[in-house]
N, C-alpha and C positions, 0 to 999 in steps of 0.2 A: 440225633445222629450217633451212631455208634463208634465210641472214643476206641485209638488205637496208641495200644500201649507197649512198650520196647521193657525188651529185657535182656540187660546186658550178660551177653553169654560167653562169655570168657572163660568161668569154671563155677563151681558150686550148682545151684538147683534147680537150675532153669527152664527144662521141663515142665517141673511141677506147680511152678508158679503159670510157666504159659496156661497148662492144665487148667487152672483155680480161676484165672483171667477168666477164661473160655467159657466157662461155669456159669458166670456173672454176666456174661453177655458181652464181654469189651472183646474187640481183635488184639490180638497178641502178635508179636512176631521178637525173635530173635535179634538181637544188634552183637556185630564182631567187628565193624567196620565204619568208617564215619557219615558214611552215606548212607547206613539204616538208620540214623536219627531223622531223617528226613518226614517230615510230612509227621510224626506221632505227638499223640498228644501228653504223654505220660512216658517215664521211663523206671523202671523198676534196675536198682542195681544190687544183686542177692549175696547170700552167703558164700562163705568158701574161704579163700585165705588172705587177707589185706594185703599184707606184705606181695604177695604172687600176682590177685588181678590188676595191685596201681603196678606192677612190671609190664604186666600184659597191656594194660591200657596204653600207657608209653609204649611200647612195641608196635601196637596197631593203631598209632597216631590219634588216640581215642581223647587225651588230654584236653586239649584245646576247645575240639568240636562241645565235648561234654560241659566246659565252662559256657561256651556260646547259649548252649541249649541252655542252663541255667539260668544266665544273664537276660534270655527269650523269657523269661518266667513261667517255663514250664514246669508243674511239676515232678520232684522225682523224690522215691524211695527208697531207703536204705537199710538192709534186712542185715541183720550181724555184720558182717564185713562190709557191708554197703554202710551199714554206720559209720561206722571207722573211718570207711574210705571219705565221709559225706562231710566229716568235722573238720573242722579247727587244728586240734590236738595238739598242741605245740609238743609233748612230751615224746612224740614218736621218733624211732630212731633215724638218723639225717640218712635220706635218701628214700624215705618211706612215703608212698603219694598219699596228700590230705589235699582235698580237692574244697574243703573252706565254703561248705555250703552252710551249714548248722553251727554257730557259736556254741563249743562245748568239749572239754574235757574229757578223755575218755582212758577207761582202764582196759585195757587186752587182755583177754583171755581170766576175766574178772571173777567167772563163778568156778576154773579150775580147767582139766583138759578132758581130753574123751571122754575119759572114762565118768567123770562128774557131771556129765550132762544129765538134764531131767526137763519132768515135763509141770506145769501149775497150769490153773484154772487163775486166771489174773484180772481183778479189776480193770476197766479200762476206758479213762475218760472218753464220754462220748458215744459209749457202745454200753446198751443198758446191760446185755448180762457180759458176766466173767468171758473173756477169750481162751481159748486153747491153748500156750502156749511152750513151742518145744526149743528149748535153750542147750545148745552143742560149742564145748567150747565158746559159750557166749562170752561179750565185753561185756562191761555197763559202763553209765554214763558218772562222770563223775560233780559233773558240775555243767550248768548253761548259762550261756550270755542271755542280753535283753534281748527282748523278742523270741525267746525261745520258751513253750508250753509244757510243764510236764505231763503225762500221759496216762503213765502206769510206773509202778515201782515194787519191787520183792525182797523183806528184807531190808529194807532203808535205801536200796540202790534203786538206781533211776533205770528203766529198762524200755522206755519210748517216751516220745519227743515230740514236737511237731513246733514249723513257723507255718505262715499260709501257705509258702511253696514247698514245704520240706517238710517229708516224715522221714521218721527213723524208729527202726523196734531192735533192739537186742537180742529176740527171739525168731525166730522162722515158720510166718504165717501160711505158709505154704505145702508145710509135712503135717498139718492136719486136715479133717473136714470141714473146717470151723472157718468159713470164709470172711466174716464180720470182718477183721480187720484189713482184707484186702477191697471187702467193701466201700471202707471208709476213706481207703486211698482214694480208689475211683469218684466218690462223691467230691474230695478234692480238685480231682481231674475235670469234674463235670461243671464245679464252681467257672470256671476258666481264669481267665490271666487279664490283667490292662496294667498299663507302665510297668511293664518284666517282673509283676508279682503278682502267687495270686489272690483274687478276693472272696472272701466268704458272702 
């Protein structure tokens, strides 16, 4: 059956990941509202500005629902700001949403601002060749709890992540051709869930 996967679209790339989705053969759709979590088996939450979409989410009552779905052990994605958003982080500033999916530390805006952004060809456990990867204003990871896998790293920083229900990449698999890594979420998706986690 073909997996249907949400992508929270509050601001940053959302399009292009629906695009990449599509590509690969899953349904895609849009979520701004807590009734598009409904019925999907995956949710993609992407790039753009931490601090702006955890406002937004609180705005469009998106908080709560989104723990549910977690707690459902469905799983979800978290591309630069979807990282951020996905952690732990205790060091973010008080009022900043961390939605405490992924045990893990994390540095903002870690390799620099716009203008420092770049692109690597990057190892990537799990994925035989190198990934594409395009880093804007990316964080990295600064540290992880138990249970949590490193993935890929540049420069000694950790730049993807993974538990059985939660990934997370640093970079934005979605502004290239290079699907592998959105692939690999799906395979995720396609393992499925029992007891609110999932399993391989």
């Amino acid at each position: 059956m073909t997996k249907k996967i949400g992508v929270l679209a509050l601001q940053g790339a959302v399009t292009e990941h629906i695009l990449s989705l599509e590509k690969l053969g899953a349904r895609a759709t849009a979520v701004k509202l807590p009734a598009d979590l409904d019925g999907l088996d995956g949710l993609i939450i992407p790039g753009g500005e931490s601090t702006a979409i955890g406002r937004l989410i609180r705005e469009q009552h998106l908080e709560e629902p989104l723990r549910t779905f977690f707690e459902a052990g469905k799983p979800i994605f978290g591309t630069c700001a979807g990282l951020i958003l996905c952690s732990t982080d205790r060091s973010h500033p008080t009022g900043d949403l961390r939605l405490g999916f992924i045990e893990m530390e994390v540095e903002r805006n870690g390799f620099g601002r716009q203008i420092d952004s770049f692109e690597a060809l990057l190892p990537f456990e799990g994925i035989a060749e190198p990934v594409e990867a395009v880093f804007i204003r990316a964080p990295y990871i600064q540290s992880v709890g138990a249970g949590v896998t490193v993935l890929a790293t540049i420069d000694g920083k950790i730049v993807a992540a993974e538990t059985d229900q939660i990934l997370v990449t640093a970079f934005h698999p979605e502004l290239t051709d290079d699907l592998a890594v959105l692939q690999y979420f799906l395979e995720k998706v396609n393992q499925g869930s029992t007891n609110g986690r999932t399993v391989h």
